[in-house]
Every structure is written in C-alpha cells, then in structure tokens.
C-alpha positions as CSV (number, residue, x, y, z in Angstrom):
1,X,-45.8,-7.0,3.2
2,X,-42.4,-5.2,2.8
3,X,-41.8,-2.6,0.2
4,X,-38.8,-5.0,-0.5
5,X,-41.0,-7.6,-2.4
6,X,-41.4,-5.0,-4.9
7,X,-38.7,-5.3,-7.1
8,X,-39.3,-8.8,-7.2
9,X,-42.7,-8.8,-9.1
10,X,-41.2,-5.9,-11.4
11,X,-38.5,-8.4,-12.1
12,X,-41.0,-11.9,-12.4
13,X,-43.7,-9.2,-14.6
14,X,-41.6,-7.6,-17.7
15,X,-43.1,-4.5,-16.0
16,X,-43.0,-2.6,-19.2
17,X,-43.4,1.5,-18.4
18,X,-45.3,2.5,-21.7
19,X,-48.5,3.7,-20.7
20,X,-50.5,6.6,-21.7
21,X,-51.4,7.1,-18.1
22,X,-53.0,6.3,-14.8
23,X,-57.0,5.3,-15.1
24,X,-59.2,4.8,-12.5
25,X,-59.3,0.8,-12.8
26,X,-57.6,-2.2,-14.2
27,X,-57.8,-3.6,-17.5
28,X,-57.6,-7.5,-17.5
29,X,-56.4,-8.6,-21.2
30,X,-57.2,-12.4,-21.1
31,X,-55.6,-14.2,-24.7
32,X,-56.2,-17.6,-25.9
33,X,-59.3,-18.2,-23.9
34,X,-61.1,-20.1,-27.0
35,X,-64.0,-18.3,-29.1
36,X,-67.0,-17.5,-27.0
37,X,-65.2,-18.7,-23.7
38,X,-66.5,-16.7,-20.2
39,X,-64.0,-15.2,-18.9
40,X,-63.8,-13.8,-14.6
41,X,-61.4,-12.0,-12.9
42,X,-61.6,-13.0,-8.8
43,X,-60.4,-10.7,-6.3
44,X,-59.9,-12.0,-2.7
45,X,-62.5,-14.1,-3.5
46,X,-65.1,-11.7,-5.0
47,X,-65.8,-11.8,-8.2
48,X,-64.8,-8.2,-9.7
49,X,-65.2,-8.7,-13.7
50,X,-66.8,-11.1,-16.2
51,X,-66.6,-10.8,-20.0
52,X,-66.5,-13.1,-23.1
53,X,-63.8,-14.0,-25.5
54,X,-64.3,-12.8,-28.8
55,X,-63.3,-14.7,-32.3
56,X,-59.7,-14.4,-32.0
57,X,-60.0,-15.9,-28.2
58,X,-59.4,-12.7,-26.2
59,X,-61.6,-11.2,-23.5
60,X,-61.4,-8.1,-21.8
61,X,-62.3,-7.6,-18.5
62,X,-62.7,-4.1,-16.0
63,X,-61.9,-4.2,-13.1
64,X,-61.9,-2.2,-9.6
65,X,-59.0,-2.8,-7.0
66,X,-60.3,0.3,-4.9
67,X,-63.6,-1.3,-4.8
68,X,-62.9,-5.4,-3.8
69,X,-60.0,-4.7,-1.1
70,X,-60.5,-0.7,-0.1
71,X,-56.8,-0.3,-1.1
72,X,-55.2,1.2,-4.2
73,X,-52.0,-1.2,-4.3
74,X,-51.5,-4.7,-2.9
75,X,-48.3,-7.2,-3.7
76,X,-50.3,-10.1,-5.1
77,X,-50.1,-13.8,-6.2
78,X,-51.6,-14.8,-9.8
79,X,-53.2,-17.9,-10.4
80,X,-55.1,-19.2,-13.2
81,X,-58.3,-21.6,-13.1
82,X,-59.0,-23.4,-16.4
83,X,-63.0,-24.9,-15.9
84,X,-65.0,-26.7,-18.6
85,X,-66.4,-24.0,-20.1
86,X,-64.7,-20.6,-18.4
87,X,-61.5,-19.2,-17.5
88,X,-60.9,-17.4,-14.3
89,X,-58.3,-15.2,-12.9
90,X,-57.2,-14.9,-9.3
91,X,-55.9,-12.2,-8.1
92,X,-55.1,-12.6,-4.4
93,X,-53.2,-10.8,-1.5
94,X,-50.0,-11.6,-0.7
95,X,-50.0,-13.9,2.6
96,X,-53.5,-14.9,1.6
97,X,-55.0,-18.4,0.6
98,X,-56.4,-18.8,-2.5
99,X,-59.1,-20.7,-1.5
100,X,-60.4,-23.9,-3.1
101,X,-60.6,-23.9,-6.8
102,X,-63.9,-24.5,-8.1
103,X,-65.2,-27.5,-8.7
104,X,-64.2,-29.4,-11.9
105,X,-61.3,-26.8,-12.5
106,X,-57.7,-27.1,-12.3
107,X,-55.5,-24.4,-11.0
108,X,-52.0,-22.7,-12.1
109,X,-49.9,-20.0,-10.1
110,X,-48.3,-17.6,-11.9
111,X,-45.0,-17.9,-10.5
112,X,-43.5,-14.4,-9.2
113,X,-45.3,-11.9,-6.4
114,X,-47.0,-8.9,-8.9
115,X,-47.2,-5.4,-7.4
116,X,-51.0,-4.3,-8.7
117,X,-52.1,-0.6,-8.9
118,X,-54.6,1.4,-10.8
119,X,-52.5,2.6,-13.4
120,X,-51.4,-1.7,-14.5
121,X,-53.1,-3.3,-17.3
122,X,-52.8,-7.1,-16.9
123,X,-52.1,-9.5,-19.6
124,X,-52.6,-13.0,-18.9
125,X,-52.0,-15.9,-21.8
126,X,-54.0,-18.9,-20.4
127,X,-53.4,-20.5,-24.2
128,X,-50.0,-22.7,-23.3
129,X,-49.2,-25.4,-20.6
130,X,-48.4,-22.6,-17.7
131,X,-49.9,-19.2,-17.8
132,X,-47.7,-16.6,-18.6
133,X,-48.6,-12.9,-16.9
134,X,-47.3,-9.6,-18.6
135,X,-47.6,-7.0,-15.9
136,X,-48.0,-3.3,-17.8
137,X,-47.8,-0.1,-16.8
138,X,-50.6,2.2,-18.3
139,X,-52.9,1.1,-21.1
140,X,-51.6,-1.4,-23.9
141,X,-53.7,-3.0,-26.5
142,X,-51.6,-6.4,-27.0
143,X,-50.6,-6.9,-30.5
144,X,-51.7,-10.2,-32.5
145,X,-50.5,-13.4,-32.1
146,X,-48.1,-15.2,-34.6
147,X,-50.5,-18.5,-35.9
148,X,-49.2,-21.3,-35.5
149,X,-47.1,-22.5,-37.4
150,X,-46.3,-19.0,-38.7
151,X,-43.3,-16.5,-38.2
152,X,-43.5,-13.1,-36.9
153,X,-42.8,-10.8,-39.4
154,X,-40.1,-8.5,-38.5
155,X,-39.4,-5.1,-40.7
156,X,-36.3,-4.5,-41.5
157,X,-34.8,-1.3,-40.3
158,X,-33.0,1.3,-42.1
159,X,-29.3,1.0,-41.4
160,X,-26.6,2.5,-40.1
161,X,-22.8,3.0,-41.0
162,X,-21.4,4.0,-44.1
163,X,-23.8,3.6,-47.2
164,X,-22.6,4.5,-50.9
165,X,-24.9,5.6,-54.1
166,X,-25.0,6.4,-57.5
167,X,-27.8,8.0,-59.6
168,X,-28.8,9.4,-63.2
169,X,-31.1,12.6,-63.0
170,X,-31.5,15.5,-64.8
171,X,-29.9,19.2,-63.4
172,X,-31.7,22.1,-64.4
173,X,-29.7,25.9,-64.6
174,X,-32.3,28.3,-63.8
175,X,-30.5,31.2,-65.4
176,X,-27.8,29.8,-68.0
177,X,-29.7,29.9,-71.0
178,X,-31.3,33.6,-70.4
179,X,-27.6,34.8,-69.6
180,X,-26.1,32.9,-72.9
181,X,-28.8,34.9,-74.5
182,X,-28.5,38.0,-73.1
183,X,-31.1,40.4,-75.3
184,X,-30.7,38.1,-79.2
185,X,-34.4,37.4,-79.8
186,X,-33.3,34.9,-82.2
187,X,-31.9,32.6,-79.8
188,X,-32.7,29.2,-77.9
189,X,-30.8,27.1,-75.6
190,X,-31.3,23.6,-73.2
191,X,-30.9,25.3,-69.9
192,X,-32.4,21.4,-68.6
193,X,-29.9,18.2,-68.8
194,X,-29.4,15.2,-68.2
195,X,-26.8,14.5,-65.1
196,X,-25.0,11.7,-63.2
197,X,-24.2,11.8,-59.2
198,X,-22.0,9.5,-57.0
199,X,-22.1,9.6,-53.6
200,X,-21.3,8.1,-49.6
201,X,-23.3,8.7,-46.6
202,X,-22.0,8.0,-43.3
203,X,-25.2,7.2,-40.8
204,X,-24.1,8.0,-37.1
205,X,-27.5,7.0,-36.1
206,X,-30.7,6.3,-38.0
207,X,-31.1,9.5,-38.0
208,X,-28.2,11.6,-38.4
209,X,-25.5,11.6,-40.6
210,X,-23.3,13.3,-43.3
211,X,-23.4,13.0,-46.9
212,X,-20.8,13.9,-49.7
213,X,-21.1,13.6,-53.3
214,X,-20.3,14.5,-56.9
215,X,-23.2,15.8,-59.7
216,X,-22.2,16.0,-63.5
217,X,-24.7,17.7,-65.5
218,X,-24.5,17.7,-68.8
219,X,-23.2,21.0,-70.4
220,X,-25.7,23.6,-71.0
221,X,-25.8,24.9,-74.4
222,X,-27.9,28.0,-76.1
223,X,-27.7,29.3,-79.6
224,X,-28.3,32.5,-81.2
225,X,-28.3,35.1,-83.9
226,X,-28.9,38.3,-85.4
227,X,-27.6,40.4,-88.4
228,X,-24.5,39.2,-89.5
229,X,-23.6,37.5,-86.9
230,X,-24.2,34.2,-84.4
231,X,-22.7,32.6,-82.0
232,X,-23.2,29.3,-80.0
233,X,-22.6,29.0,-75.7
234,X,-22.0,25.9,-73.5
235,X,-21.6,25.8,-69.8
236,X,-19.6,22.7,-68.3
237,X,-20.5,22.6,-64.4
238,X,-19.6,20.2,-62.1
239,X,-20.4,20.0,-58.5
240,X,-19.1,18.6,-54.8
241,X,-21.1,19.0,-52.3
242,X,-21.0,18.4,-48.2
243,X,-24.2,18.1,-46.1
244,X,-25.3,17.1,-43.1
245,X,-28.2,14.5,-43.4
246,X,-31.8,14.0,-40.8
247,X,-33.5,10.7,-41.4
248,X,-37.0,9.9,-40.5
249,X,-36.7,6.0,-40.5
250,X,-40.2,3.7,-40.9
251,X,-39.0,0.5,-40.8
252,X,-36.8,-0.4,-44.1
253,X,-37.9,3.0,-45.6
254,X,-36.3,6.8,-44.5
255,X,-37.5,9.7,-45.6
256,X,-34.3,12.2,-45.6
257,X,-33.4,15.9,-45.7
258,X,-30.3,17.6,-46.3
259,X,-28.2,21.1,-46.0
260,X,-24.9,22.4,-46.7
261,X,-22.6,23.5,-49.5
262,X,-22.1,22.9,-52.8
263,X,-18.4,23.7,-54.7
264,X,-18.8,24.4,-58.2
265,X,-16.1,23.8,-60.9
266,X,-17.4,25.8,-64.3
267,X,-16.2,26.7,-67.4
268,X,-17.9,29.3,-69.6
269,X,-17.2,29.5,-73.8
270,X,-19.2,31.4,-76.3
271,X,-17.7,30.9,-80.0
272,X,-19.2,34.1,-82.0
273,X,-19.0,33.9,-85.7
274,X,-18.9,37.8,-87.5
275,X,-19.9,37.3,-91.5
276,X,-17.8,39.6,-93.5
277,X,-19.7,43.6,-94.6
278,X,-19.4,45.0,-97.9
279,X,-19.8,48.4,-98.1
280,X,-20.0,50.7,-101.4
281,X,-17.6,54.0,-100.4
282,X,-17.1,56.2,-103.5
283,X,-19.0,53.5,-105.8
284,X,-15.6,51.4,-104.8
285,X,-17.2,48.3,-103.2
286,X,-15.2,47.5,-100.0
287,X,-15.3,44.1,-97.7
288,X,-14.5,43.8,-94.2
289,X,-13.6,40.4,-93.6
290,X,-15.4,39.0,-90.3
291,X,-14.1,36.2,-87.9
292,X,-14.5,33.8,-85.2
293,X,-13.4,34.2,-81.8
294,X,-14.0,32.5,-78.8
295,X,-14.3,34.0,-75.1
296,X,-13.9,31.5,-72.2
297,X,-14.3,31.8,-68.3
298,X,-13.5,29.8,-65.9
299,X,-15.4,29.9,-62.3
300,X,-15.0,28.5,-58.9
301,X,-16.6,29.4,-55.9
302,X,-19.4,27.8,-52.3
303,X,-22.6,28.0,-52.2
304,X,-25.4,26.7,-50.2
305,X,-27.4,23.3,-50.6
306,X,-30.6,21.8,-49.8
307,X,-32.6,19.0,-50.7
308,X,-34.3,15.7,-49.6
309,X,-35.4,12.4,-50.8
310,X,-36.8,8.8,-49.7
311,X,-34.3,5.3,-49.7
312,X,-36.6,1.9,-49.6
313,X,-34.1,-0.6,-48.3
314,X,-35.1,-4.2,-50.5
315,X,-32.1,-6.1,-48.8
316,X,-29.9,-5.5,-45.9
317,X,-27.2,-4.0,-47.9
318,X,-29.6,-2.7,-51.0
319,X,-31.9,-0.2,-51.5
320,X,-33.9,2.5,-54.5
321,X,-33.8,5.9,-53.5
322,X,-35.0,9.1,-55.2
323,X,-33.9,12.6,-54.3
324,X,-34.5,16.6,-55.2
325,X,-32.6,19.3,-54.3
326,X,-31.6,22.6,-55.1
327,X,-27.9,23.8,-55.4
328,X,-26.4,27.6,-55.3
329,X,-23.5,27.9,-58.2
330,X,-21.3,31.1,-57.3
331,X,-18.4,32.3,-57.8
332,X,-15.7,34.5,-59.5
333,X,-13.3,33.7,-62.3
334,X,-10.3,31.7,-62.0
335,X,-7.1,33.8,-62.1
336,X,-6.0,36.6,-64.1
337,X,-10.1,36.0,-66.0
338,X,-13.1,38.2,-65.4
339,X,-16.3,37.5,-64.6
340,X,-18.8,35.6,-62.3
341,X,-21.2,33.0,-62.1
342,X,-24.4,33.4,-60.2
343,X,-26.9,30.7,-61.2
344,X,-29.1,27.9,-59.3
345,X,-29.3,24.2,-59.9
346,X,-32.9,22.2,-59.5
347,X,-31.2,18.4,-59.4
348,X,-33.8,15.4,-59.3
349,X,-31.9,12.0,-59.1
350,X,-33.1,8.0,-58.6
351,X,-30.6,5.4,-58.6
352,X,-29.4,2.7,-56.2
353,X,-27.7,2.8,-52.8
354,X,-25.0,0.0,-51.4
355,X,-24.3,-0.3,-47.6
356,X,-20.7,-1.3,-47.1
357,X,-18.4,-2.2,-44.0
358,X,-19.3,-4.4,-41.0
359,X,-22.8,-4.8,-40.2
C-alpha cells in the first residue's frame, strides 16, 4: 500500500490532532455497546483486546498493533460485528480479507481506508444503523452523549465587537480629606462617595480590546474649625479614562484587566469664615470685623490607570459586571491659578453591560 492512501483515511477519520502524546499502544473507545455488553477488538484475525461495557454502554479496550502484525503502522479497513451478546471490532490490513464473520453476527464496514499507529485512540459508535469511526490522534476521553431526546447544551461565549456599560459605585480620594484638613484637629470630612460611570469597550478579539469611559464621583467635602474661625472644603472631580483591556473568557463569563490613563477635570473651593476679635487697647474696647472668603483651584492633568473586573453575559447582547480599579489624579492648576493636585482614586462599580452593532 502507497503512502498516497493516506490522506484518504485522514479525510474519511476527522483525524483530529489533540493528543497529549504518543503511548506505547492503542486505545479502543467502544460507545453504545449496551450495559454489561463484551466488547473485542480483532486484529488480522487475532483477537488483541477484550473488555466490558460499563453502565453508560462504553467499553474500553488496550490494544497492541506492534504485537498482532510486527509493524508499528498499517492503512486499515474497519468493520464492525454486532453478535447476540458481544460487539467486536475488526481491524484488518488493507488488501486483506476480513474473513468470515462469526456465526450468528452481522457485519458493517466502516467506509473509508484508516491510517492506524501507536499514538491513535480509536473511537467507534456501534449505537446507530452504520458504525461511525472517529480516528484520534493522541489520547481523548470522549465526552458524554446527548440522551435522547435531549439537546446539547452549548455555552454561550463571551462576545466580541463593541459592547457599552453603565454603573453606580462608590470612588474613594485617598488623600482629599487629610489635605482639606491640613493640621485643624477639629475637623472631619467624606473622603468616600458615591459615583456614576459610563462607558464603551470595543473587543478585537475575546481577548483584547480597548475601553474608554467617564466616572463622576460625588464631591468630596471636609469640615473644620478652630478659634475663631471655620471653614468648609469640597472637591468636584471628574474623570476620562483610556485603557487597553485582556480578557480571560470561560464560556459566557470573562474575567478582565485593564491599564492606561485617566484625565482628571477638578475644581478645588474652601469657603473660610473669620468671626470678628474684640480687643480692649487703652480700656477702649476695639472690634475687628472678620469675613468670608472663598479660595478656588482649578486642576487638570494624566495620570495612570489600573483595574479589573468580571462580566457574566445572561443574554447574547446582556450581561452584570462588577469592576475595581485604582486611578492616579494629577495635575497643575488651570491658567493664571496656583496649585496642584496629587491624590488617588480606589473606584468599585457593578452595573449592566449592552452589546451593540452586528452580531
């Protein structure tokens, strides 16, 4: 026999190259034998295996090629004998007869010329009308049959394309309130807030893809005083960020990380409220009146951006997500101002995700 057959049984087989390598015999998978059914596996006419079907109707069977034909390879024909009470598979040499089947048995060829060698792992389904042969390269453990009557149940897949999200969270300022502060004892702030984001992702692949979005935290606030005086502090951020996005798909669920920059928008405004001071200068009582007066800064400025999170996909186009992320705020002041803004965000955000566009 011609190398030239060859491609012919890889074609008839499915020969499927996922193995975890070459053993030193062949594995015979036999499905839909019947509980409790004997199952052979016939070389040249030699019996080389025998084994029983287990509850499900499977058998597995070990076989030798070296050790029936003296030869590591042959191009081979497939048949199938169905008996009374055993199953039997043939595995004969190309240009050879079969030989009668035995008695009380009817036979079935698998039709196409299979190209057998150590490192295959046979899978034959004796269970339907013809027998059906998957030829496989390396070991494979054959997955579980739909029942009858049943469907296969198919995951759904994390998608791909543009996908577009919003989410309500909370945005903590690790150093707002402690600045606002500054060295008042007396003085308190809400450095933690509640926040909004809106967002698109763009999927290149299921695993790669780039993300942009806009977070609006709440404004961060801090109180204070001391001696005839107080003063109250806000800080209005708000934040655009651009990152490139790795998935880590498992079926309709990703697990996500993300890195690149955040642009923060911030303004700055401490109100500071002086009471008025009487003093007593030559037993003439004298009042200095006090005041209000505002101070306000305004900053702009990049910094960097990390984070990741985990999107569940309920429907094709639908899915829950929950993210956490961290988010550098610097910059100097806008303009003619002074000043600077040097603080980090903690952001934690659970919302909703809609895929959009063509599918």
């Amino acid at each position: 026999m011609t190398r030239c057959w060859r491609p012919l049984a890889l074609t008839a087989a499915l020969h499927v190259t996922a193995g975890l390598g070459a053993a030193a015999a062949q594995t015979l998978f036999v499905r839909n034998a019947g509980p409790g059914t004997p199952v052979e596996v016939v070389v040249n006419g030699t019996k080389a295996g025998a084994g029983t079907a287990d509850a499900g109707g499977d058998a597995t069977v070990a076989f030798s090629l070296q050790a029936q034909t003296g030869k590591d390879e042959m191009d081979a024909n497939v048949y199938v004998e169905t008996c009374d009470k055993t199953r039997r598979v043939l595995i004969v040499d190309a240009g050879r007869a079969p030989g009668p089947a035995g008695s009380g048995c009817e036979r079935a060829q698998i039709s196409g010329l299979y190209w057998v060698r150590p490192v295959n792992t046979l899978v034959v389904d004796v269970g339907g009308v013809t027998p059906k042969l998957l030829l496989i390269k390396g070991h494979y453990t054959p997955p579980r049959p739909t029942p009858e009557g049943g469907e296969a149940h198919t995951w759904r897949l994390a998608p791909t394309g543009m996908v577009v999200y919003g989410a309500p969270g909370m945005a903590s300022l690790r150093d707002a309130v402690t600045v606002s502060c500054g060295t008042v004892t007396s003085c308190s702030g809400k450095g933690t807030r509640i926040s909004a984001a809106a967002g698109a992702t763009y999927w290149i692949t299921r695993y790669l893809g780039a993300d942009v979005s806009y977070i609006k935290p709440a404004k961060v606030t801090a109180s204070g005083s001391g001696t005839g005086y107080r003063f109250n502090s806000a800080l209005d951020a708000e934040l655009v960020t651009v990152a490139a996005t790795v998935g880590v798909p498992a079926g309709p669920v990703r697990i996500y990380g993300k890195v690149g920059w955040s642009h923060h928008h911030a303004t700055s405004a401490t109100t500071e409220t002086i009471d008025d001071v009487t003093v007593t200068v030559n037993d003439v009582p004298q009042t200095f009146k006090g005041g209000t007066q505002t101070f306000e800064t305004e900053t702009r400025g990049w910094g960097w951006l990390f984070g990741g999170g985990l999107e569940a996909w309920i429907k094709p186009s639908f899915a829950i997500y929950g993210e956490a992320g961290s988010a550098a705020l610097k910059g100097s002041a806008v303009g003619a101002g002074e000043g600077q803004l040097n603080d980090r965000a903690t952001l934690v955000l659970a919302g909703v995700r809609f895929r959009i566009g063509p599918k």
